[in-house]
N, C-alpha and C positions, 0 to 999 in steps of 0.2 A: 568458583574453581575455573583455571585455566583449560581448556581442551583444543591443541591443533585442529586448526582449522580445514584441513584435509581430512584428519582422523572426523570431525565434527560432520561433514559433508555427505562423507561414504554413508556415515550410519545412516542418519537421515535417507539418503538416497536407497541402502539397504532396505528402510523400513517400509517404502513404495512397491520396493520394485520385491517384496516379497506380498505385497497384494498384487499383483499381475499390473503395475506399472511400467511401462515401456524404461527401460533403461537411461534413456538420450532424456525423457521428460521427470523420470525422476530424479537425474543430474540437476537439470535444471532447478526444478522445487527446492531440491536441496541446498544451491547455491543461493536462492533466492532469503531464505531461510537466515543461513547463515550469515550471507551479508548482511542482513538485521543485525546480527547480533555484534557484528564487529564492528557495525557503524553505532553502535551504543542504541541502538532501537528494541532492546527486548521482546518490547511487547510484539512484534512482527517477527522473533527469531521463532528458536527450537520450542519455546514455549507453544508455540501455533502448531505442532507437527503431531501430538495427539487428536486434535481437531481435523487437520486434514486425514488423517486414516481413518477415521470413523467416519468424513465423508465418502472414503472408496469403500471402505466397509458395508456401509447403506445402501452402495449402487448410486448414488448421485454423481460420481465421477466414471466416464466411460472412457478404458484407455487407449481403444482404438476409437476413437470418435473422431469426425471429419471437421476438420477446420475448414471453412466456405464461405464466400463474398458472394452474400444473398439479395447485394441491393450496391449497385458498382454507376457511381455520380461521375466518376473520371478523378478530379481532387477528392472526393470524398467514398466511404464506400461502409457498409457496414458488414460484421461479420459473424456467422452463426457458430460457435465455439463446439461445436459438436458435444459440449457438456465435461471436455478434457480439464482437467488443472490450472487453474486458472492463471498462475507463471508462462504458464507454456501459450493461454490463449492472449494474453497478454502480452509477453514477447512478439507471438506473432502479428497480432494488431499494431504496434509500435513500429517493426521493421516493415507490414504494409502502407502508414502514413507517411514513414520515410522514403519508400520508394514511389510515392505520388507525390511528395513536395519535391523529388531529384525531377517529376517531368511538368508539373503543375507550379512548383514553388510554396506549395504548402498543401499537407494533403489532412483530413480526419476522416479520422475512421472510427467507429462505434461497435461497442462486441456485446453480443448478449450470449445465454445461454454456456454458461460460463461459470467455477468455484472462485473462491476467493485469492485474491491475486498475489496478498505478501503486502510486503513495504512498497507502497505506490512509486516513492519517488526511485527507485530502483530503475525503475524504465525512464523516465525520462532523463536518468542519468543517461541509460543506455544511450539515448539522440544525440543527449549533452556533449557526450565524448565524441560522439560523432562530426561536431559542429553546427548541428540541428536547434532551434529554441521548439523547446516541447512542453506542452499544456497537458495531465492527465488528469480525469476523475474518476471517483466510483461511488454509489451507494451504499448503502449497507441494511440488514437490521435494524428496525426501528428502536432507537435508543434513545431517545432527544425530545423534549418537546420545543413547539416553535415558541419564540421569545413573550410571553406570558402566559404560557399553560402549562399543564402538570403532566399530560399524558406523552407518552414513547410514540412518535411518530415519522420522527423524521431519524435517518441511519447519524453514525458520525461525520460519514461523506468528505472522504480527503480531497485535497488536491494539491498536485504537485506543479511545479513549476521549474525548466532546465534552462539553462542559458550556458550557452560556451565560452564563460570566462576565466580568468588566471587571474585569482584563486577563482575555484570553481562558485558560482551558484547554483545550488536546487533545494528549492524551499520544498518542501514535503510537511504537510500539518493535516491534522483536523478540522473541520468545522466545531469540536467540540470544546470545551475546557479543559477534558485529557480525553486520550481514545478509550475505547473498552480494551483493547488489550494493557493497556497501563493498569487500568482497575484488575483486570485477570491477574497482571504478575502481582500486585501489591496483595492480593488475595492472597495466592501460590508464598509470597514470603511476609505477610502476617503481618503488612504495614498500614497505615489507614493514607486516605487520601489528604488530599490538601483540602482544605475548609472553602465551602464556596464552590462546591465545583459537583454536586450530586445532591439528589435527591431519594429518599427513601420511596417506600411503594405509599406510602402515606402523605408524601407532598413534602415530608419535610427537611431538611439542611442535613446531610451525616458526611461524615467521615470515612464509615465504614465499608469498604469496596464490595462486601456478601450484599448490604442493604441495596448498595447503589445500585447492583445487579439484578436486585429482584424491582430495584426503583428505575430512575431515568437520572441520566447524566445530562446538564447543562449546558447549552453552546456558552463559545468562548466570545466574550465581549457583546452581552447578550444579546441584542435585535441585529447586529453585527453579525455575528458568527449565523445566529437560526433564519437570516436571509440568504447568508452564503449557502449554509445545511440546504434550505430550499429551492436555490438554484440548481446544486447539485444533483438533486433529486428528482427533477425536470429535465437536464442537460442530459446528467448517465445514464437514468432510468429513462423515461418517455420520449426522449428524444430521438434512442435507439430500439426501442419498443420491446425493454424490457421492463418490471417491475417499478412503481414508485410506493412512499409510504406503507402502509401496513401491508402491503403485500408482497413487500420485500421479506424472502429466507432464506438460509441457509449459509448466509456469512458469518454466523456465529453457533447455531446449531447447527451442524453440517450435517446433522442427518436429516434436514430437509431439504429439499432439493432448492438448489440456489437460482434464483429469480433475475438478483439483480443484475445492475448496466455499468458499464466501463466505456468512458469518453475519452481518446487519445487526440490531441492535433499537434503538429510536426510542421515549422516551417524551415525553408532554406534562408538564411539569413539575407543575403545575397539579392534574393529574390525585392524585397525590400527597402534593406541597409545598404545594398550594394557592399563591394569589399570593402575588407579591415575594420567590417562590422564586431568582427572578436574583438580588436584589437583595441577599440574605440569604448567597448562594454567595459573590458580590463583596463581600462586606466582608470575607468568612472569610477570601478568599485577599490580599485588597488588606492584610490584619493578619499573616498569613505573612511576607508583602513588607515587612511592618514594623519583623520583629524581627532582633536583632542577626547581622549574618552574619559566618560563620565568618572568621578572620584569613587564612587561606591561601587563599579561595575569589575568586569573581568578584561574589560577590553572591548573593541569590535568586532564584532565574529560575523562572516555572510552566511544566509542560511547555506544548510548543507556542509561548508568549510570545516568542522570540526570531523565531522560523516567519512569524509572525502577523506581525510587525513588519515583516522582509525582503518578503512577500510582494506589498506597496506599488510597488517598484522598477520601474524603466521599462526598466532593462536586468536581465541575468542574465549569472552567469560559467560560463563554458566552456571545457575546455579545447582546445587548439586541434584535435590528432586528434581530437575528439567531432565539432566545428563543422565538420570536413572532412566526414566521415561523413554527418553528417546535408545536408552543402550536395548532396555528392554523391546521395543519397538523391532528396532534390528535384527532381533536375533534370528524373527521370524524374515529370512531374505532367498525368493524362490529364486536368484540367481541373476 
């Protein structure tokens, strides 16, 4: 079903801010949210928004919690999330690399202590639009194992990538073969997965998104992707001296308090490329887009470019147990 994308928003933001979420951060959440779903990312929309209330619900999100730079390198700086929402800690983490690369030329910043964030590439769109090239990662819950084993060890572990070109790039993926929130919505509407891509609790091949959730999902392009998973896991987590591996929670059971790391880096292009660094990206890929595309395919598309297009929309689709969910959520809104 179709639902306005404003009407979709308020609720959402109703549903926060009637657990005692600040107003300004549950705007936020809920924009975050939504733009999942317009940019065709379900699995990061409204689907995700029972999960986050039952993390405020638990007490693992604090809504007056202090956002703080606990460890300040000059370009680089890390930051203690005070345990707020993790859009909101993330937002902020993004707008403080950007404003270390405007005096530095490329700034990161590291966030711990911290919920889960929404659709990663979201924010480095935020730089992207800015003119910024923005690198983001996170960890997650152990869902994955590394490329020949059977055990849930390593999270999905996205990461995203911005570049401020015409047509736009930002690649936003998983390390996995598909995220858990794809397995959750195929769940929610009673679809099986793609073959090849889960694993049951018994080690073995399914389809089925209930198994794959009690099993482990698969990296993608497999010693490929579970070195990237790996990285990640090191960069986000330990590198910022939050959570790696099994120690990582709360990104998908939210009522455990969430552990994991968020790696942001932000450069000035400029700094670099020197100018008409834009200009020089956009013709590379605008020539991409020019060349002969495959006879079986759809065409050329840069990551993110479909995203970026949808994201215009004045409505969004939902489906209709989502839009129950989150109406029901609403109703309770202290104001």
């Amino acid at each position: 079903m179709d639902v306005d994308r404003e009407r979709a928003a308020e609720a959402a933001a109703a549903a926060l801010r009637g657990r005692g979420i600040d107003a300004d951060d549950a705007a936020l959440t809920a924009e975050v949210l939504v733009s999942a779903d317009a940019r065709g990312k379900h699995s990061h929309g409204l689907l995700r928004l029972p999960r986050v209330v039952r993390g405020v619900e638990a007490g693992n999100v604090d809504p007056d919690g202090e956002i703080r730079v606990v460890r300040d390198g000059g370009a680089t700086a890390l930051l203690d999330g005070g345990s707020r929402l993790g859009p909101v800690v993330a937002a902020e983490a993004v707008g403080e690399a950007a404003a270390r690369a405007d005096d530095y030329g490329a700034g990161v910043v590291g966030a711990r202590n911290s919920n889960h964030l929404g659709m990663l590439g979201y924010y480095t769109d935020l730089a992207r639009r800015e003119g910024y090239v923005a690198v983001a990662m996170t960890n997650t819950e152990p869902a994955m194992p590394p490329h020949g084993g059977a055990e849930a060890i390593l999270g999905t572990n996205p990461i995203a990538i911005g570049i401020p070109t015409d047509p736009p790039f930002n690649l936003d993926m998983s390390t996995s073969s598909v995220s858990r929130g794809a397995v959750l919505r195929a769940k929610a509407n009673g679809d099986e997965l793609p073959t090849g891509v889960a694993l049951d609790a018994e080690g073995r091949p399914t389809t089925d998104p209930e198994a794959a959730l009690d099993g482990v999902i698969r990296p993608f392009g497999d010693a490929k992707g579970s070195g990237l998973a790996i990285a990640v896991e090191i960069l986000a987590g330990g590198l910022v001296d939050a959570a790696m591996g099994r120690e990582v929670t709360g990104t998908y059971h939210t009522t455990d308090p969430c552990t994991k790391g968020d790696l942001f880096a932000v450069v000035d292009p400029e700094a670099l490329g020197g100018e008409g660094f834009a200009e020089r990206a956009s013709a590379f890929v605008a020539d991409l887009k020019a060349t002969e595309p495959a006879a079986d395919g759809e065409g050329i598309r840069l990551p993110g470019e479909r995203s970026a297009a949808r994201d215009d929309r004045d409505a969004i689709s939902v489906d209709e147990e989502t839009w129950e969910a989150v109406a029901d959520l609403a109703a309770v809104d202290g104001g």
